[in-house]
PDB file of N, CA, C, O and CB in Angstrom:
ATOM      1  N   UNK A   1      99.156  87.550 125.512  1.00  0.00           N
ATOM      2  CA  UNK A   1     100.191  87.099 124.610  1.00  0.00           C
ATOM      3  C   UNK A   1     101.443  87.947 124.837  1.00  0.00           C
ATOM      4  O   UNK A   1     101.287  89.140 125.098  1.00  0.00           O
ATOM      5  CB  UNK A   1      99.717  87.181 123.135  1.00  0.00           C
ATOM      6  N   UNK A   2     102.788  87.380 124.752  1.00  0.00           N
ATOM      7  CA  UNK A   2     103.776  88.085 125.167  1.00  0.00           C
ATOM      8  C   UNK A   2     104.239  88.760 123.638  1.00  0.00           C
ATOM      9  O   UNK A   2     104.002  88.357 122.499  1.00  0.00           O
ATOM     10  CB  UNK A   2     104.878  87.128 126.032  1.00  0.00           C
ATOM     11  N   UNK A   3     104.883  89.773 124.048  1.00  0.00           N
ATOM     12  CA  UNK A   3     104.888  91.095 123.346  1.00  0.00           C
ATOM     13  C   UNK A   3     106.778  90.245 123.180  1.00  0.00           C
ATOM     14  O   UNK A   3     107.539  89.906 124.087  1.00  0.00           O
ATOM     15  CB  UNK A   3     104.344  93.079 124.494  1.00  0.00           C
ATOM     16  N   UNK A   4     106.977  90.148 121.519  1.00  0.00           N
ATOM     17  CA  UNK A   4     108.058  89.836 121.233  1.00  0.00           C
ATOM     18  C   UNK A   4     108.704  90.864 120.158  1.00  0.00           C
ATOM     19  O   UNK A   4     108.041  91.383 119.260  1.00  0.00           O
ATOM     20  CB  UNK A   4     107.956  88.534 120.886  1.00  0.00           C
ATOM     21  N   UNK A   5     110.103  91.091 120.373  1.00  0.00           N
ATOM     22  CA  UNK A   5     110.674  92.240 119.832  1.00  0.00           C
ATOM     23  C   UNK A   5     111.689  91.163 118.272  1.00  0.00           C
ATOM     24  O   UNK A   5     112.230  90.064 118.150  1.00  0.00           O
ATOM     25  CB  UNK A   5     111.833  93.276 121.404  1.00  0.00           C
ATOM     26  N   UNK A   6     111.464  92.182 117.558  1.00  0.00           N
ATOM     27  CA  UNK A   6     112.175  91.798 116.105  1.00  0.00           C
ATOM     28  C   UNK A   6     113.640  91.375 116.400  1.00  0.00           C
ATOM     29  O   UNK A   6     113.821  92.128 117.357  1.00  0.00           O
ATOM     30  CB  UNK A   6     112.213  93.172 114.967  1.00  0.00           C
ATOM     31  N   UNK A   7     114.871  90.675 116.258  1.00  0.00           N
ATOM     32  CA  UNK A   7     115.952  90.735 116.309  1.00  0.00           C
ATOM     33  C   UNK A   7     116.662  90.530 115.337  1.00  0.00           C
ATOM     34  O   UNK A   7     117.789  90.037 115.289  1.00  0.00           O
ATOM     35  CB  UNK A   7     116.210  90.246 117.018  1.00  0.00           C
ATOM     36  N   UNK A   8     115.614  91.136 114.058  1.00  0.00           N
ATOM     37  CA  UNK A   8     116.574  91.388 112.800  1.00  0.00           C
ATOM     38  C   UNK A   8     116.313  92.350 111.638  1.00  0.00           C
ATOM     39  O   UNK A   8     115.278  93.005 111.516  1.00  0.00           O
ATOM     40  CB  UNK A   8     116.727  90.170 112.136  1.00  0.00           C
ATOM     41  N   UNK A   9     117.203  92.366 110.920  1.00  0.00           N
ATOM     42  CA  UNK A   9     116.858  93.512 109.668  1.00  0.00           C
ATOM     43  C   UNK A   9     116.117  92.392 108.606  1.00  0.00           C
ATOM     44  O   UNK A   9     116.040  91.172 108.464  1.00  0.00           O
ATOM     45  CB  UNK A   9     118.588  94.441 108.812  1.00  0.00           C
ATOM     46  N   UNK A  10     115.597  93.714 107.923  1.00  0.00           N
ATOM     47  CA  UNK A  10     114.715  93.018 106.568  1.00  0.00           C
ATOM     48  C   UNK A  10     115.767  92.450 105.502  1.00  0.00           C
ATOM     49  O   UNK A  10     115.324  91.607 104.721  1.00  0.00           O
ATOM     50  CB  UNK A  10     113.663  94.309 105.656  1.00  0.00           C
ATOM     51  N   UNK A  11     116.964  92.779 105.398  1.00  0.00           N
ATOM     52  CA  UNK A  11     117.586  92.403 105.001  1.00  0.00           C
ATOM     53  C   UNK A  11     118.276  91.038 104.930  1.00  0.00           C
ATOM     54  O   UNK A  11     118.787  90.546 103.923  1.00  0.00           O
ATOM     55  CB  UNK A  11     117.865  93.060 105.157  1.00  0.00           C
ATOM     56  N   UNK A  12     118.196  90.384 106.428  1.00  0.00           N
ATOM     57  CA  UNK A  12     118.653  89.305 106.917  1.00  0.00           C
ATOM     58  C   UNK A  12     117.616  88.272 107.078  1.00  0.00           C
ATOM     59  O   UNK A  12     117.771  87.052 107.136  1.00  0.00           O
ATOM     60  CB  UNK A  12     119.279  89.588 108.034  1.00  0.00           C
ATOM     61  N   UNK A  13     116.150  89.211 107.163  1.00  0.00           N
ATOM     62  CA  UNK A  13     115.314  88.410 107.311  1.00  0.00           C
ATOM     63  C   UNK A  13     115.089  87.646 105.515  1.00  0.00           C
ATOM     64  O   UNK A  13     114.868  86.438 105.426  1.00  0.00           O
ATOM     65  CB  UNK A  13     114.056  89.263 108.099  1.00  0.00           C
ATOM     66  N   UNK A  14     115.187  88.540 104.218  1.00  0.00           N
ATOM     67  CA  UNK A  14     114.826  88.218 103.112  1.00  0.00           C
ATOM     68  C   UNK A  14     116.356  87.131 102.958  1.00  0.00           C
ATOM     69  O   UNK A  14     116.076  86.239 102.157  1.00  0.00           O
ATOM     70  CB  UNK A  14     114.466  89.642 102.050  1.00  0.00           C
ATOM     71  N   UNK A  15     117.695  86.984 103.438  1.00  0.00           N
ATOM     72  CA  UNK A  15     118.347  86.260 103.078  1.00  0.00           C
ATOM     73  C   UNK A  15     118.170  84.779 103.991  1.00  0.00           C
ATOM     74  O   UNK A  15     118.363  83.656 103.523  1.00  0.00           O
ATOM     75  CB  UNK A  15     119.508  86.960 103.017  1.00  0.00           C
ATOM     76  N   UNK A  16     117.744  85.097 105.449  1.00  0.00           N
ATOM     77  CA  UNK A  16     116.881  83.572 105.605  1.00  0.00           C
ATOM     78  C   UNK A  16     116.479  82.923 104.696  1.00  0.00           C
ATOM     79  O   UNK A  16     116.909  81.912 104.140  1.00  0.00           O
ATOM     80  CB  UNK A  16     115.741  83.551 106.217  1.00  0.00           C
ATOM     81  N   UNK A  17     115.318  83.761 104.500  1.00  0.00           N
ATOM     82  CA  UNK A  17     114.095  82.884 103.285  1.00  0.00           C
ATOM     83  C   UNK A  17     114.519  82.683 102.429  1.00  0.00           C
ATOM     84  O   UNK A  17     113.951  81.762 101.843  1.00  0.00           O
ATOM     85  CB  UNK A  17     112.876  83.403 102.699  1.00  0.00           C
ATOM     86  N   UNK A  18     115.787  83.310 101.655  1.00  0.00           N
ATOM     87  CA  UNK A  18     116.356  82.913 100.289  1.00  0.00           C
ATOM     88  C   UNK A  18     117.131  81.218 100.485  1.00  0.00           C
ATOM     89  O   UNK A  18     117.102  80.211  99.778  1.00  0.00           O
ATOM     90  CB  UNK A  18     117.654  84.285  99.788  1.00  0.00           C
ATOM     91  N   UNK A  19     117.788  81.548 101.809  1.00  0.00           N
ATOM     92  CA  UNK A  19     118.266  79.961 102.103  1.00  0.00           C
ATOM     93  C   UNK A  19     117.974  79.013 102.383  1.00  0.00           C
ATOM     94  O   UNK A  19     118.532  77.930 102.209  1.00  0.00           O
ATOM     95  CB  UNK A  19     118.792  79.699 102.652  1.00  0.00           C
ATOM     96  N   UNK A  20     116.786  79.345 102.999  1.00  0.00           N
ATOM     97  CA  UNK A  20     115.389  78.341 103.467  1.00  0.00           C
ATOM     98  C   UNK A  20     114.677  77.605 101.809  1.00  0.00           C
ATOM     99  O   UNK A  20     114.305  76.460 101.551  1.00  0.00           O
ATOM    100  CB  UNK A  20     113.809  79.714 104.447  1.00  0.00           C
ATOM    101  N   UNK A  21     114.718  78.653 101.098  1.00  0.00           N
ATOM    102  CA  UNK A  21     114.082  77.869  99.755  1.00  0.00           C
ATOM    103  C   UNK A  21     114.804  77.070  99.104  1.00  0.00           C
ATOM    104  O   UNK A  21     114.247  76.340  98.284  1.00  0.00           O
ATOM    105  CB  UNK A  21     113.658  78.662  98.718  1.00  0.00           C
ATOM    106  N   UNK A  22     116.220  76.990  99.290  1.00  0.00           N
ATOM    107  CA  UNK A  22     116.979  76.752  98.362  1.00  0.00           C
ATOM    108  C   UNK A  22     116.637  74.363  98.819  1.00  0.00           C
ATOM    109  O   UNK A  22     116.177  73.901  99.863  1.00  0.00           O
ATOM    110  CB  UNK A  22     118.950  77.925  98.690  1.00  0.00           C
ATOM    111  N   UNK A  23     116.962  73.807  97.941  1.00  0.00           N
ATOM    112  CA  UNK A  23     116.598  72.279  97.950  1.00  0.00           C
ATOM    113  C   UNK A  23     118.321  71.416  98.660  1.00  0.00           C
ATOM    114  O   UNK A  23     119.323  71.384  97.945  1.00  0.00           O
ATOM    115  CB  UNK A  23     116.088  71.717  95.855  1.00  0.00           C
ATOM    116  N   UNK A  24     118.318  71.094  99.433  1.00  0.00           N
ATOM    117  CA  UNK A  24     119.696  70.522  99.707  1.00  0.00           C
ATOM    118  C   UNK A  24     119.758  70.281 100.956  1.00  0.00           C
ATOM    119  O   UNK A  24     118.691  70.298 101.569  1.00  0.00           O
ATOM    120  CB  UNK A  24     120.823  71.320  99.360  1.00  0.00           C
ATOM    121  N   UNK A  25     121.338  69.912 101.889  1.00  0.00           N
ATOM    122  CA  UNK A  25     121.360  69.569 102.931  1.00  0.00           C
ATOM    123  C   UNK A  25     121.116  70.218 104.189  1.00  0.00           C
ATOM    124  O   UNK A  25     120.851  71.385 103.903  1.00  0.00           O
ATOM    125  CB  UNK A  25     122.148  69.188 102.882  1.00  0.00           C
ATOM    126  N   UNK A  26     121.070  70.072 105.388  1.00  0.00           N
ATOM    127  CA  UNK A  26     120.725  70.920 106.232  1.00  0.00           C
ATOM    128  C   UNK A  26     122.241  71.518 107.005  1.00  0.00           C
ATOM    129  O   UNK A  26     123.090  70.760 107.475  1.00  0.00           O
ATOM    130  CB  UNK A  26     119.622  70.177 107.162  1.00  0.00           C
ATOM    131  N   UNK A  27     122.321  72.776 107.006  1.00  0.00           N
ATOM    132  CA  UNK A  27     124.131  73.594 107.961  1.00  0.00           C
ATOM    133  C   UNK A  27     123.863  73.981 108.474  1.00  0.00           C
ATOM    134  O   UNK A  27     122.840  73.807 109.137  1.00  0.00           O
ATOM    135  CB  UNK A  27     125.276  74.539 107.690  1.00  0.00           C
ATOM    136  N   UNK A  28     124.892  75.063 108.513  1.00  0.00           N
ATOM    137  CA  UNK A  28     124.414  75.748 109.617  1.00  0.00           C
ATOM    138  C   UNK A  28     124.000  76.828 109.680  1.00  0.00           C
ATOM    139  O   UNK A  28     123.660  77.408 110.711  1.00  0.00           O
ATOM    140  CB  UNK A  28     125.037  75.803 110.346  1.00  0.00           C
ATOM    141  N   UNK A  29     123.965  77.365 108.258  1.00  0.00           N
ATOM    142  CA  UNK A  29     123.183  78.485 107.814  1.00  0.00           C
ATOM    143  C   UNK A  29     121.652  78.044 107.602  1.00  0.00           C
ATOM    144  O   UNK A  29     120.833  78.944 107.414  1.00  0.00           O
ATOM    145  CB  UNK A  29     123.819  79.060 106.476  1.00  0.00           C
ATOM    146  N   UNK A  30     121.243  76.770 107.622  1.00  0.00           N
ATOM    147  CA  UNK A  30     119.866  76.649 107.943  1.00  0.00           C
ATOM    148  C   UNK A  30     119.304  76.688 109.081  1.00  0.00           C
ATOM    149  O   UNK A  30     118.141  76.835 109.457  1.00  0.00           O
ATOM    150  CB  UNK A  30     119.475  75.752 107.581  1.00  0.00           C
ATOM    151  N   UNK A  31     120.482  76.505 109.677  1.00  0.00           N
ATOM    152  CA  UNK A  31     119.400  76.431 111.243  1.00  0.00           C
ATOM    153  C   UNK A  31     119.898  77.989 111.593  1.00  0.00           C
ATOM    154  O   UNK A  31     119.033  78.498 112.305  1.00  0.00           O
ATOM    155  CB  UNK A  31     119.951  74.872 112.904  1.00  0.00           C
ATOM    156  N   UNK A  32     120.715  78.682 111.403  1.00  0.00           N
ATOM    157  CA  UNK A  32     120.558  80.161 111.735  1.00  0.00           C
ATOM    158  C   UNK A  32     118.944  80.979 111.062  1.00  0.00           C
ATOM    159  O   UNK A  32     118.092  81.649 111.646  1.00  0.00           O
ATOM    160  CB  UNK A  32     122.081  80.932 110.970  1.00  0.00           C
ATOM    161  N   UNK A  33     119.060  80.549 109.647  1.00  0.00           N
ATOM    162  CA  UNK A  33     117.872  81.052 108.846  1.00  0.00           C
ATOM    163  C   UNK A  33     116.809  80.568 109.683  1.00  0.00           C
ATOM    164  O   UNK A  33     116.028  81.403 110.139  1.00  0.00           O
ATOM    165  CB  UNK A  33     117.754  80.523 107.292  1.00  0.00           C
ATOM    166  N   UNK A  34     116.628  79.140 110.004  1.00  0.00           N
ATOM    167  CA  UNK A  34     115.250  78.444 111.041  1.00  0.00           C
ATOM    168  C   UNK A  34     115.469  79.176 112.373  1.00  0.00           C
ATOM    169  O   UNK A  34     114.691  78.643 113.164  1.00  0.00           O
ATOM    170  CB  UNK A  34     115.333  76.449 111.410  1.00  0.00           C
ATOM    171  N   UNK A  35     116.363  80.431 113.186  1.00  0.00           N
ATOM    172  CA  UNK A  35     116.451  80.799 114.096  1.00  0.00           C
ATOM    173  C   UNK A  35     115.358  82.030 113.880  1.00  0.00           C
ATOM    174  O   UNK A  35     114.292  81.994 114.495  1.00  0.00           O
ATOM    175  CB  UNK A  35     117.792  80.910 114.433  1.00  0.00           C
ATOM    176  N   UNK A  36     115.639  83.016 113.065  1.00  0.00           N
ATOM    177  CA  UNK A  36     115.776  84.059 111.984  1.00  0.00           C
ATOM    178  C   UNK A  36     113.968  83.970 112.018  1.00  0.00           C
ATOM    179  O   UNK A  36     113.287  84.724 112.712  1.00  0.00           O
ATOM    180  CB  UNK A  36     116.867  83.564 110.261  1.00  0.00           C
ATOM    181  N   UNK A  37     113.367  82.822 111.061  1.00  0.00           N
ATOM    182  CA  UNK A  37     112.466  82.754 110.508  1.00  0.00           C
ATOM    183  C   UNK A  37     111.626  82.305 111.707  1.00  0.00           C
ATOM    184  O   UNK A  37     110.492  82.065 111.295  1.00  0.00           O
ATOM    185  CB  UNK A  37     112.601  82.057 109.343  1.00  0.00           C
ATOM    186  N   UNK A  38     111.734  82.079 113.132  1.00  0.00           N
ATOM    187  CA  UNK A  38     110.934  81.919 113.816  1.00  0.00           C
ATOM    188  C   UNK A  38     110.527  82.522 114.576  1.00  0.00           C
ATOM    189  O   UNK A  38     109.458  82.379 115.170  1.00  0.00           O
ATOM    190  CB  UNK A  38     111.012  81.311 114.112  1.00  0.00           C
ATOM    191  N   UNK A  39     111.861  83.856 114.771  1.00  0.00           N
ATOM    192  CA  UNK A  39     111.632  85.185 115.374  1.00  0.00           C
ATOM    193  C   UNK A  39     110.488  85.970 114.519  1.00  0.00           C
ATOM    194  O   UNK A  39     109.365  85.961 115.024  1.00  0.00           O
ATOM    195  CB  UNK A  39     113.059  86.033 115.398  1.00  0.00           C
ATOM    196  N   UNK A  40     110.627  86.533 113.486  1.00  0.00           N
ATOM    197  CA  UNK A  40     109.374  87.048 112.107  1.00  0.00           C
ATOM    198  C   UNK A  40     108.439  86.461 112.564  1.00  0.00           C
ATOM    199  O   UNK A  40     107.465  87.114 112.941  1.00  0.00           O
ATOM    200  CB  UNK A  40     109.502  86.571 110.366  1.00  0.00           C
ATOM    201  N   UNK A  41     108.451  85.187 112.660  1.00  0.00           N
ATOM    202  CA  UNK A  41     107.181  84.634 113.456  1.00  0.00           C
ATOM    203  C   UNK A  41     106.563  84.907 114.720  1.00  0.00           C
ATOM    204  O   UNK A  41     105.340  84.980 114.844  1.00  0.00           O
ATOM    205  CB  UNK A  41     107.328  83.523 113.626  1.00  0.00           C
ATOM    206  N   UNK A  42     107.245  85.037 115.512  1.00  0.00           N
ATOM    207  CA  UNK A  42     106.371  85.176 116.728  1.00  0.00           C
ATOM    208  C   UNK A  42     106.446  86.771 116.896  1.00  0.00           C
ATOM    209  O   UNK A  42     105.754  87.241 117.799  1.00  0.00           O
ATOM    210  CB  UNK A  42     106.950  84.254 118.146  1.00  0.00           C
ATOM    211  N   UNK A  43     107.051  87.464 116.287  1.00  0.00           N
ATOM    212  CA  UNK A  43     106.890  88.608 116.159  1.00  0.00           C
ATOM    213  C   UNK A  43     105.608  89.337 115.647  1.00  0.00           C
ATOM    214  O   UNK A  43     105.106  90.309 116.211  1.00  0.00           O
ATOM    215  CB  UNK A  43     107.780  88.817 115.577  1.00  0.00           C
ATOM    216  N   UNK A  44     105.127  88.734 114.480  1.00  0.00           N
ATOM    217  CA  UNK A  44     103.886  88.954 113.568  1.00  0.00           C
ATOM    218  C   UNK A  44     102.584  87.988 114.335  1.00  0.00           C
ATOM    219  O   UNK A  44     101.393  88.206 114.112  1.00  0.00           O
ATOM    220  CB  UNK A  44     104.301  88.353 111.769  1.00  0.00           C
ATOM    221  N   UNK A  45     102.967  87.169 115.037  1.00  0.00           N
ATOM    222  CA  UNK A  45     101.772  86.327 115.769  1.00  0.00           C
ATOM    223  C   UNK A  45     100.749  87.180 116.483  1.00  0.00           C
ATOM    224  O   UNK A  45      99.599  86.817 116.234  1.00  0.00           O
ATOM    225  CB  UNK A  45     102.362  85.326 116.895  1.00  0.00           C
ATOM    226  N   UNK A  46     100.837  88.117 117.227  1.00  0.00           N
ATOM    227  CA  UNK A  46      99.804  88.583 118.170  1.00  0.00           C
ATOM    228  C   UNK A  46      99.213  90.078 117.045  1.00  0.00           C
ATOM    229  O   UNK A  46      98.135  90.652 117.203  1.00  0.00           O
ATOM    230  CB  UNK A  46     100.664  89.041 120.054  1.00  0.00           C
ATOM    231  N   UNK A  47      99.891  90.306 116.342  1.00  0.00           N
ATOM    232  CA  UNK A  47      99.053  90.852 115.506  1.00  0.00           C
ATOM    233  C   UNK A  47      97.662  90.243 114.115  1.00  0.00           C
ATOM    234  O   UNK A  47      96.513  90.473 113.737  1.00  0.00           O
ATOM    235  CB  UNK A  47     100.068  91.492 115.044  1.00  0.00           C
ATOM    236  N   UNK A  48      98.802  89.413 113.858  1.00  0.00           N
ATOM    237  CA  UNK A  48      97.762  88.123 113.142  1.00  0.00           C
ATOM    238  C   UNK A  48      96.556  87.767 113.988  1.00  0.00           C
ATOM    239  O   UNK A  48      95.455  87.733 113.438  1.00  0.00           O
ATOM    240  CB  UNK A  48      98.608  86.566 112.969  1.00  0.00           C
ATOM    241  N   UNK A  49      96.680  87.483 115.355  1.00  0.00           N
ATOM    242  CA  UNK A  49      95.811  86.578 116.322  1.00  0.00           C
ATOM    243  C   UNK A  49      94.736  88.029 116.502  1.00  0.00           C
ATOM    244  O   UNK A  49      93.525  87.871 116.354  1.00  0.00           O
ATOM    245  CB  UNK A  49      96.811  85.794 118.076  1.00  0.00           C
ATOM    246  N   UNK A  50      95.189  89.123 116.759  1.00  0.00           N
ATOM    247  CA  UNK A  50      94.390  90.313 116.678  1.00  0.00           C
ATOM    248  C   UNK A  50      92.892  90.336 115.969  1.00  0.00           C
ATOM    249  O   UNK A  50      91.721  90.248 116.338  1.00  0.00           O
ATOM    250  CB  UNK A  50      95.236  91.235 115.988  1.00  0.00           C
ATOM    251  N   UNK A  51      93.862  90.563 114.334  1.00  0.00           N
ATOM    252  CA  UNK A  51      92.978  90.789 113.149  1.00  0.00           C
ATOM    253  C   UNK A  51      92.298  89.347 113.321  1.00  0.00           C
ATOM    254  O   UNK A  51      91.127  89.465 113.682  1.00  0.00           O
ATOM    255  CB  UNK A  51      93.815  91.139 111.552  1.00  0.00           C
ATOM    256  N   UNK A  52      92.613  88.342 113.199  1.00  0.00           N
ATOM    257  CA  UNK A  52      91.533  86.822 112.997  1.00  0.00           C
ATOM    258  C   UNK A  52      90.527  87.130 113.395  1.00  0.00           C
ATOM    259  O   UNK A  52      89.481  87.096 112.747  1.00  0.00           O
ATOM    260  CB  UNK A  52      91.781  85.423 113.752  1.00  0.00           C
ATOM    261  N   UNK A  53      90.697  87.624 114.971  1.00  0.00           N
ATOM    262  CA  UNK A  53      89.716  87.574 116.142  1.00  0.00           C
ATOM    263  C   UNK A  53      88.645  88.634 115.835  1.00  0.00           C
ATOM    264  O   UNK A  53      87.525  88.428 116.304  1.00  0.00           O
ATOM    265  CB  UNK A  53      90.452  87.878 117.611  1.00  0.00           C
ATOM    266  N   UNK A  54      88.873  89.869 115.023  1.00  0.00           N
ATOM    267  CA  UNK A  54      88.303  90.987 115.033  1.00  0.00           C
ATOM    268  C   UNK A  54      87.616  90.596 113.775  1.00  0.00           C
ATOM    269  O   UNK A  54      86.390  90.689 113.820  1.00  0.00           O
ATOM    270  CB  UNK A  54      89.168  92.255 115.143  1.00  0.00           C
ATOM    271  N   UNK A  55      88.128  90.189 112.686  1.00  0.00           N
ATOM    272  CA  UNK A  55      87.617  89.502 111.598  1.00  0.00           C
ATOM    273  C   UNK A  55      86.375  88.489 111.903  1.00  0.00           C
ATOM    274  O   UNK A  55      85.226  88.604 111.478  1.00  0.00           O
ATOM    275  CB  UNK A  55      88.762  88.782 111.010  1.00  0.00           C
ATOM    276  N   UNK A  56      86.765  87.727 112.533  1.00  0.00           N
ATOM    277  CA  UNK A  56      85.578  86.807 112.977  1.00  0.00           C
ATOM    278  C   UNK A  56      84.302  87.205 113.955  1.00  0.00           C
ATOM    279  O   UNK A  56      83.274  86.535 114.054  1.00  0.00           O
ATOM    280  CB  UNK A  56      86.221  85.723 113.661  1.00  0.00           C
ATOM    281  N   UNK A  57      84.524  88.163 114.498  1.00  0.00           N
ATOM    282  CA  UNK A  57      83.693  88.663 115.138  1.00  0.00           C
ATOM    283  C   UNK A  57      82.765  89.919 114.284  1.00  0.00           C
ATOM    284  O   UNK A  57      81.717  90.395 114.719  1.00  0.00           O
ATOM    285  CB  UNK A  57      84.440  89.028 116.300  1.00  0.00           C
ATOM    286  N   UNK A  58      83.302  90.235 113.232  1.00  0.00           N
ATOM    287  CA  UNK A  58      82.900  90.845 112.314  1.00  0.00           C
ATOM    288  C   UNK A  58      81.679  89.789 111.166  1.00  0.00           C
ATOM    289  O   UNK A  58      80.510  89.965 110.822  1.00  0.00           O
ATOM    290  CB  UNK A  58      84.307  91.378 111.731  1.00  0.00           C
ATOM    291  N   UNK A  59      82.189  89.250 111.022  1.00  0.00           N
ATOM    292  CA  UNK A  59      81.739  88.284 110.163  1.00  0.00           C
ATOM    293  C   UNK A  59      80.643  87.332 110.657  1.00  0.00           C
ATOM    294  O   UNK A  59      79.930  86.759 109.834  1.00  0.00           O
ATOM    295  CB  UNK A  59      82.830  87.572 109.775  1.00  0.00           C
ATOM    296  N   UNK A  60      80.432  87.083 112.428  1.00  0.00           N
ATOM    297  CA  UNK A  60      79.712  86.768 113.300  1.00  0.00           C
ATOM    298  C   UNK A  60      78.239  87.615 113.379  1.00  0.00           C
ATOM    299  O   UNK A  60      77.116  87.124 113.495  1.00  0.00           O
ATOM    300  CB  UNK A  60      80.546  86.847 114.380  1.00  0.00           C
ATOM    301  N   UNK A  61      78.628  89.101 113.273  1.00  0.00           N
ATOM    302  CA  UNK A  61      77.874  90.159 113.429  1.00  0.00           C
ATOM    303  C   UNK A  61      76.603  90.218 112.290  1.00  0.00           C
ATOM    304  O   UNK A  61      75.408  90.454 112.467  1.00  0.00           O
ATOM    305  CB  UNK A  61      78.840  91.345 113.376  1.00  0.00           C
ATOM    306  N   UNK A  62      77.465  89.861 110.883  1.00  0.00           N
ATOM    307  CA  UNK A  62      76.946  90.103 109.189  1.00  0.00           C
ATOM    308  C   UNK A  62      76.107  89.191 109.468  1.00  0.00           C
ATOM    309  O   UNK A  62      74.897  89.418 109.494  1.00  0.00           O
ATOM    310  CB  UNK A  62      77.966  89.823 107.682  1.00  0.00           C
ATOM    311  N   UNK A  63      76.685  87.896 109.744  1.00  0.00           N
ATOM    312  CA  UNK A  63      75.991  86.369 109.455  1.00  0.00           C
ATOM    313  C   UNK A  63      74.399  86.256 110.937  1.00  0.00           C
ATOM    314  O   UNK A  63      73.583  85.342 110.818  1.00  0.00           O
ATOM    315  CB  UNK A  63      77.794  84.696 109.861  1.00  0.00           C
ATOM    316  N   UNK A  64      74.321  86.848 111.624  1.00  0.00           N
ATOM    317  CA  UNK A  64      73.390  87.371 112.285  1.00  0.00           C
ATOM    318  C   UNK A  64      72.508  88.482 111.882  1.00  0.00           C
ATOM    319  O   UNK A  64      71.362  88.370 112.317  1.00  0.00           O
ATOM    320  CB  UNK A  64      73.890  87.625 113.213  1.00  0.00           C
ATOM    321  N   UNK A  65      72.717  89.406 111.248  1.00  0.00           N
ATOM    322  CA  UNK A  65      72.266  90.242 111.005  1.00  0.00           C
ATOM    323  C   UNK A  65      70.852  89.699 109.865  1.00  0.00           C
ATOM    324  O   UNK A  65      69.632  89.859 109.907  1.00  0.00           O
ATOM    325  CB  UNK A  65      73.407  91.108 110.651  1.00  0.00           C
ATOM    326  N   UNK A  66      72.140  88.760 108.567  1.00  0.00           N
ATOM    327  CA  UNK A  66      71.232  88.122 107.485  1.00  0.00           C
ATOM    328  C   UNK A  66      70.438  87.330 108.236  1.00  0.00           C
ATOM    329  O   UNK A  66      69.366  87.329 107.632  1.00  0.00           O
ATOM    330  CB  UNK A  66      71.923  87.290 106.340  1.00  0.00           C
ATOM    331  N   UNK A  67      70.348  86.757 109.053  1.00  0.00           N
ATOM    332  CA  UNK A  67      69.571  85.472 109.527  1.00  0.00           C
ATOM    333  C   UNK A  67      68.474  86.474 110.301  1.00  0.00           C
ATOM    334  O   UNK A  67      67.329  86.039 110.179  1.00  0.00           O
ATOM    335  CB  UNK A  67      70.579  84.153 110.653  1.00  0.00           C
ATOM    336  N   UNK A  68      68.542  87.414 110.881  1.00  0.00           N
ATOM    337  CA  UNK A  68      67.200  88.103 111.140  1.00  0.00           C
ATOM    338  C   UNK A  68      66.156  88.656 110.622  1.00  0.00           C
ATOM    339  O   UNK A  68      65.268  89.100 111.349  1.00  0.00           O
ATOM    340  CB  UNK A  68      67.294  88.759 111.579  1.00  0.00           C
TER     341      UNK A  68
END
């Protein structure tokens, strides 16, 4: 998985999401925020995909264990 770097502050990232929630037409501050909010995303992806994997293999281990 490719290793993706943040290209924003928490600051900019929490005013995305504030504009992203808001109910109305689409500008161009939405599609900056939909720029914004997809970086956070693939940023947090290979750590998410990490834990799932380690989680499930955990949980693989338990659910074998009971069945013996």
């Amino acid at each position: 998985m490719k290793v993706v770097e943040l290209k924003y502050s928490k600051s900019k990232i929490d005013k995305a999401g504030e504009i992203l929630k808001k109910v109305g037409f689409k500008t161009a501050d939405t599609d900056d925020a939909l720029d914004i909010l997809s970086n956070w995303r693939a940023f947090h992806a290979m750590p998410l995909d990490i834990f799932a994997k380690v989680l499930k293999n955990r949980v693989k281990k338990i659910s074998q264990k009971k069945i013996s």
